[in-house]
C-alpha positions in Angstrom: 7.1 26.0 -12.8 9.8 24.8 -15.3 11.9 22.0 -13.7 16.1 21.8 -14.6 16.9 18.4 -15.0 19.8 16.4 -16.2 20.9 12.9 -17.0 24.3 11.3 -16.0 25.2 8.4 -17.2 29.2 6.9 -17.1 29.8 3.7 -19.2 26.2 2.7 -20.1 25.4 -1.0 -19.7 28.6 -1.7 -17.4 29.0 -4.0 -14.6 29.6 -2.1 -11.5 32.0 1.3 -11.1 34.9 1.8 -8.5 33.8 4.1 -5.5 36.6 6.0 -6.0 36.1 7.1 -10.0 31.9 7.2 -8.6 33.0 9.8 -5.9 35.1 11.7 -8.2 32.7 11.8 -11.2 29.9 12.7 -8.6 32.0 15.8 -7.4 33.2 16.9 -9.9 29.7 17.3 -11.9 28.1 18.8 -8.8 30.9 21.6 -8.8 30.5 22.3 -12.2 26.2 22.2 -12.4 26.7 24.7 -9.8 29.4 27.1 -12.0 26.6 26.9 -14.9 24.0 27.4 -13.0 25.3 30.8 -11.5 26.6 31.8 -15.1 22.6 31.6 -16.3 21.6 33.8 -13.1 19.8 30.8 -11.0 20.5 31.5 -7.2 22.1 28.6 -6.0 20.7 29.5 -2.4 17.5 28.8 -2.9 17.9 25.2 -3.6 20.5 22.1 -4.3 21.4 20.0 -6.6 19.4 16.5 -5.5 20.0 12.7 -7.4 17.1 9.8 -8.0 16.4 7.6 -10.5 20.0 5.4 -10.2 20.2 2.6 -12.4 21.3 -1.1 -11.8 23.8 -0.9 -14.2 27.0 1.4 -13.4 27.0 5.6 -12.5 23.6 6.4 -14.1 21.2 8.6 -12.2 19.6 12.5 -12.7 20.3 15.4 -11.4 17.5 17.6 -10.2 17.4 21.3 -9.2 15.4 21.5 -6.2 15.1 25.4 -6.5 12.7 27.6 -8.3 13.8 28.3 -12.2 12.1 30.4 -15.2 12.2 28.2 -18.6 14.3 31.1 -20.3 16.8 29.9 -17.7 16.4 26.0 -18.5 17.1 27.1 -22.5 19.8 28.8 -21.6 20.9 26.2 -19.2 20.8 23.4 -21.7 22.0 25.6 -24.4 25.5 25.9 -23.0 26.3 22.2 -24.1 25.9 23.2 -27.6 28.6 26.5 -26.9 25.7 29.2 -27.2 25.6 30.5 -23.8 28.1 32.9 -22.3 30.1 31.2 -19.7 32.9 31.7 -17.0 36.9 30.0 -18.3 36.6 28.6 -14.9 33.2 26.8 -15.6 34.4 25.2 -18.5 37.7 24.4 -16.8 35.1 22.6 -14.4 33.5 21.0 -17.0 36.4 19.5 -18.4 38.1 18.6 -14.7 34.9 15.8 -15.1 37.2 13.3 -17.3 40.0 13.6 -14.6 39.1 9.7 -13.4 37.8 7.7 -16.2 39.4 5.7 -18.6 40.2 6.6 -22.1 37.8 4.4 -23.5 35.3 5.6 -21.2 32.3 8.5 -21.9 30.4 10.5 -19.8 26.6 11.5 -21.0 24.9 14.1 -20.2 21.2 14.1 -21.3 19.1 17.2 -22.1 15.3 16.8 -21.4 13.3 18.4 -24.2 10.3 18.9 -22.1 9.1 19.0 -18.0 7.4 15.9 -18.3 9.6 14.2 -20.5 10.4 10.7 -19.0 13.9 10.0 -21.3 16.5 12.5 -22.6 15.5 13.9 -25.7 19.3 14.6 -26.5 23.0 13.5 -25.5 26.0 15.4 -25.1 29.2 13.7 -24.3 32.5 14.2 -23.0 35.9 12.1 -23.1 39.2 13.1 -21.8 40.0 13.8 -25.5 37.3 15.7 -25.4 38.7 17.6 -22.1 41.9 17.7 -23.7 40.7 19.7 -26.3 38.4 22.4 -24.4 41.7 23.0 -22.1 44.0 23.9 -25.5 41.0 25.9 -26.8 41.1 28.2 -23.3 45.0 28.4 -23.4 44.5 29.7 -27.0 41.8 32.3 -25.7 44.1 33.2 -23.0 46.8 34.1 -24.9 45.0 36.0 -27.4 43.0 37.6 -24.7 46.3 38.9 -22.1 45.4 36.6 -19.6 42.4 38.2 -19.2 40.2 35.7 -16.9 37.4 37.6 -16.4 36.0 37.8 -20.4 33.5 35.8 -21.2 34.0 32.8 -22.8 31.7 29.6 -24.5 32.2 26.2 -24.0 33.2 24.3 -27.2 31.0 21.6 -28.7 31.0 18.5 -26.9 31.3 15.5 -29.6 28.2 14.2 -30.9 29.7 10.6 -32.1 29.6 9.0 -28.5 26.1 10.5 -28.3 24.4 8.1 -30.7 26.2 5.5 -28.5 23.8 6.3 -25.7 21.1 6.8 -28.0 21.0 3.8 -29.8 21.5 2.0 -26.5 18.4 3.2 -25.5 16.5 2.7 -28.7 17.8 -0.6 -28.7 16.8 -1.7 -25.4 12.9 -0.2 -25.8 13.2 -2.3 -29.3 14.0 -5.0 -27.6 11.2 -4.8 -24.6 8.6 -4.4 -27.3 9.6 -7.2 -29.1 9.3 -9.2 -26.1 5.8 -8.1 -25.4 5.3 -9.2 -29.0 6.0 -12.4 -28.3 4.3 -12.8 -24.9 1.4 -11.3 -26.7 1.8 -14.0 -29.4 2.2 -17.1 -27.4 -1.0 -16.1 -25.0 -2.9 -15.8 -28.4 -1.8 -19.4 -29.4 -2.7 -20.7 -26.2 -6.3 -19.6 -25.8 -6.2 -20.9 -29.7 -5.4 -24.1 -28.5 -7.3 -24.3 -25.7 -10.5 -23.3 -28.0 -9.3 -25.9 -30.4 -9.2 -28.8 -27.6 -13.1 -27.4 -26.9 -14.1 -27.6 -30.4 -12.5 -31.3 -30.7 -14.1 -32.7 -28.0 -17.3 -31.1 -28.9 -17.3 -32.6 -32.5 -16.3 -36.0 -31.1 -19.5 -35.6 -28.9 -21.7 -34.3 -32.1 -20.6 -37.3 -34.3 -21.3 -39.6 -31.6 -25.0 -37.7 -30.8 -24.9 -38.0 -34.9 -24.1 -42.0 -35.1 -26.7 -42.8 -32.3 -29.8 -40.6 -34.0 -28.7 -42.7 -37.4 -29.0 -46.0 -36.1 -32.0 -45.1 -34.0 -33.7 -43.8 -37.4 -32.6 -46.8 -39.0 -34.6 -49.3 -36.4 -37.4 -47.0 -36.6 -37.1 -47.4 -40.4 -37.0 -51.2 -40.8 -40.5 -51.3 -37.4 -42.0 -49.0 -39.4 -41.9 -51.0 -42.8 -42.6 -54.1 -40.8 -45.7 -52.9 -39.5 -46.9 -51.2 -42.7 -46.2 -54.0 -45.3 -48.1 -56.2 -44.5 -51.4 -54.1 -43.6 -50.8 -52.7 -47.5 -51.2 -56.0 -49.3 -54.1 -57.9 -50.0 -53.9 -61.4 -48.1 -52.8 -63.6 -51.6 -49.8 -61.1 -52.2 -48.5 -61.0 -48.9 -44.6 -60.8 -50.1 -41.9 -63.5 -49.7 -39.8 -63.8 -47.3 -36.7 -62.9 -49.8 -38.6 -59.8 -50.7 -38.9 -58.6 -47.0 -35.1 -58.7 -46.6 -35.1 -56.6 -49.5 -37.0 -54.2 -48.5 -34.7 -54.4 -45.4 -32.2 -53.7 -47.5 -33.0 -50.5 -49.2 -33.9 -49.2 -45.5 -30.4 -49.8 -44.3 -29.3 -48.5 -48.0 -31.2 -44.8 -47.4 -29.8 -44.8 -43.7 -26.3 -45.1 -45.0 -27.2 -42.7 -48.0 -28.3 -40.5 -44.7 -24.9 -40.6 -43.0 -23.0 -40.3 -46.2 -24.7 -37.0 -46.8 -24.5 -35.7 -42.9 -20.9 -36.8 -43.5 -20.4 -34.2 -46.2 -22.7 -31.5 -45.2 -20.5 -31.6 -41.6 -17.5 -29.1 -42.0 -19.6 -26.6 -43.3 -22.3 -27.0 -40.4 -21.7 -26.2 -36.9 -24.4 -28.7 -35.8 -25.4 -31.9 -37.5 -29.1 -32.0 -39.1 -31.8 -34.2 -37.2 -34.9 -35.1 -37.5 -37.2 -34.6 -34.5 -37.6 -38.1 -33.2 -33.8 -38.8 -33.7 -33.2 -35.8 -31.4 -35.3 -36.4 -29.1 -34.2 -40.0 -28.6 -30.3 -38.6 -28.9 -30.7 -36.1 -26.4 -29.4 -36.7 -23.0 -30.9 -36.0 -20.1 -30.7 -32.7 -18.8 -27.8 -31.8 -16.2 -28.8 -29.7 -13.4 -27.0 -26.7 -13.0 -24.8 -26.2 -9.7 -25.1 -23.7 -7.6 -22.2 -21.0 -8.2 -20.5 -19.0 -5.2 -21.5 -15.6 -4.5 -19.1 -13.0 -6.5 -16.4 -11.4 -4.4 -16.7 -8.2 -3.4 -15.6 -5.5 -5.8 -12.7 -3.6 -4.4 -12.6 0.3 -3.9 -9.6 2.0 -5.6 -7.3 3.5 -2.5 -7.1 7.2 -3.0 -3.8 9.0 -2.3 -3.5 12.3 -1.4 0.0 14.4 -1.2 0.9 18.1 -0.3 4.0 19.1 0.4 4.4 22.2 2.7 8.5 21.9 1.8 10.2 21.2 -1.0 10.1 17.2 -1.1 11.1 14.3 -4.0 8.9 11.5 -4.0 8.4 8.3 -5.6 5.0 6.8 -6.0 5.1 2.9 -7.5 2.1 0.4 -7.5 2.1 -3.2 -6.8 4.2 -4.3 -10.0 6.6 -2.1 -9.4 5.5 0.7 -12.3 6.2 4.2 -12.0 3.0 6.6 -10.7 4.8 9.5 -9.8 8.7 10.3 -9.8 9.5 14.1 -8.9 10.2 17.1 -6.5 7.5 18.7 -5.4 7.3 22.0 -4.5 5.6 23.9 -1.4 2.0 24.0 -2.2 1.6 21.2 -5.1 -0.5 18.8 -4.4 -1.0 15.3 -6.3 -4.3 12.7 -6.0 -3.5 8.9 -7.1 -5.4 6.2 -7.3 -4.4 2.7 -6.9 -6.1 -0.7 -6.8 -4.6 -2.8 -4.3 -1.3 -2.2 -2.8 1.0 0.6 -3.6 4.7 2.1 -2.2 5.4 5.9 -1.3 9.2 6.7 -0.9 10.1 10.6 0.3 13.5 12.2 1.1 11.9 15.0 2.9 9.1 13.4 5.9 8.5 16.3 7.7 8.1 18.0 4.7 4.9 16.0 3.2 1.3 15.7 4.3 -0.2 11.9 3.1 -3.9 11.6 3.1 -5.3 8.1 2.6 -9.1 8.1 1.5 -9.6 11.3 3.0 -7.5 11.1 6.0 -4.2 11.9 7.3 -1.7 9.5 7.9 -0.5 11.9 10.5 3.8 12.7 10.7 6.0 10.7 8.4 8.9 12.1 10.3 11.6 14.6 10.9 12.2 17.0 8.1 15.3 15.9 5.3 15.0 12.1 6.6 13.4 9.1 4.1 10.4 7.4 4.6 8.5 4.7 2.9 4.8 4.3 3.6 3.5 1.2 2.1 -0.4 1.1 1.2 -2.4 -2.1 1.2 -6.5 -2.8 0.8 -6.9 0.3 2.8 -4.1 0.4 5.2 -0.8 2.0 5.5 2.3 0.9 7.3 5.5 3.8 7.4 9.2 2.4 7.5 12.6 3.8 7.6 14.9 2.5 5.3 17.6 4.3 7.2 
């Protein structure tokens, strides 16, 4: 089933509206939504005209046709804007009777959605009262030529394009400017866990050189026993050497263990591990920590499963723990939707006798009366129902 939607906005970015330019703006866009949607045959009795999605920022919501409608209808619908869809003098009357509040500096958008599950406006159309000055001489011209004839069709003339880029650069701006951020929270948690990792690899190095200076002086001691004990077992009784060639000898031991360190010294950027002999490892290598014994891992969590069917027609608003869109629309008699969620989620209805929540498989049981809000709040497996009334 198509769906008819449309985006208000008054004043994008703003800071705050007053409630009586809201009520009028509100009103006056209800009566005419209503006008066009009986000029493109949609019977207005079997469903209304409901709002959701307001914004924090000043009149910015979407209007929603709760009703059944064919997509021919929503072309035709959105095709009016553009003055290619045969309309009533009074509708556009209506549509210009919108500016009657705001300011002169002031625009009103109206955004076109270019498909049902389209989560922005593909398009913007909007209107100022120069605008609605200029629609009301265009149907004083058509009346005249026409002999006051009210009841001929008429189109409704182009609404300006130029504040149109207004709202869509705003937009484009703004999701320029949240990806950008991510950028840069992507960026710094990539130069932290480098930093971190470089911290690691110091500390580690500082450990290997020390491993490193311990095994050389270790092999050096070795060096200058072993000599000790082999020198004098070597040579005949008469040539035992002098004492001034023993410290020699000491000498070019201690001279090959620095030439061993100078070359370890070079070889080390290019080596993750510094070269050892067997004996110097083994009298380098610490004694073995025993591992401690790690907790048991939690328990892994089951995803919650949320079931809805509606048996009237119902909006609802599904968001998980971080406050991120699941679900956002009217559902119809008969749809049903399955979500799954991890840990905690938030269902909001305008319609609680209307709606039938299963949690897991069973049924929550009665929200409440039919056309009043609810909120059902899910948690780890349990459910809790407020009014926010």
């Amino acid at each position: 089933m198509a769906r008819l939607r449309i985006r208000v906005e008054l004043s994008r970015a703003g800071v705050g509206v007053p409630l009586g330019k809201l009520a009028s703006v509100v009103e006056q866009t209800q009566k005419f939504l209503t006008m066009l949607a009986e000029d493109v045959h949609i019977n207005g009795s079997r469903g209304e005209w409901l709002g959701f999605d307001f914004a924090n920022e000043s009149l910015n919501f979407t209007a929603e046709y709760s009703g059944s409608v064919t997509a021919a209808q929503v072309r035709e619908f959105y095709a009016a804007f553009d003055g290619t869809t045969a309309l009533r003098r009074a509708t556009i009357a209506q549509f210009a009777g919108i500016t009657a509040s705001i300011g002169e500096d002031e625009l009103i958008g109206f955004g076109l959605y270019g498909a049902d599950d389209a989560t922005d406006p593909g398009e913007w159309r909007c209107l100022s009262r120069r605008d609605a000055a200029r629609i009301a001489d265009e149907i004083k011209v058509l009346l005249k030529a026409t002999g006051e004839q009210e009841s001929l069709p008429s189109h409704l003339p182009a609404v300006t394009d130029a504040g149109a880029m207004l709202f869509r650069h705003t937009r484009e701006e703004e999701s320029t400017l949240e990806e950008r951020l991510l950028r840069v929270e992507r960026r710094v948690e990539q130069h932290t866990a480098e930093i971190h990792d470089l911290r690691s690899q110091s500390a580690a190095a500082e450990d290997s050189f020390r491993n490193l200076l311990s095994a050389v002086e270790n092999f050096c001691d070795q060096a200058a026993q072993q000599i000790e004990r082999v020198t004098p077992a070597a040579l005949p009784p008469a040539a035992e050497p002098k004492p001034k060639r023993r410290w020699m000898l000491y000498a070019l031991a201690a001279l090959a263990g620095v030439a061993l360190l100078f070359i370890v010294l070079r070889m080390w950027p290019a080596r993750s591990a510094p070269v050892e002999s067997p004996k110097a490892a083994a009298a380098a290598t610490p004694p073995a920590v025993q591992p401690q014994p790690q907790p048991p891992p939690a328990p892994e969590r089951k995803p919650m499963r949320i079931e809805i069917e509606a048996s009237d027609p119902a909006w609802v608003a599904l968001t998980d723990a971080d406050g991120n869109s699941l679900l956002t629309r009217l559902i119809q008699p008969g749809d049903t939707r399955t979500i799954e969620v991890d840990h905690a989620a938030k269902l909001r209805t305008g319609n609680a006798g209307g709606l039938m929540v299963k949690l897991d498989g069973k049924p929550l049981g009665p929200l409440g009366p039919k056309g009043k809000i609810r909120v059902v709040e899910f948690s780890d497996g349990a459910f809790k129902v407020t009014s926010p009334e």
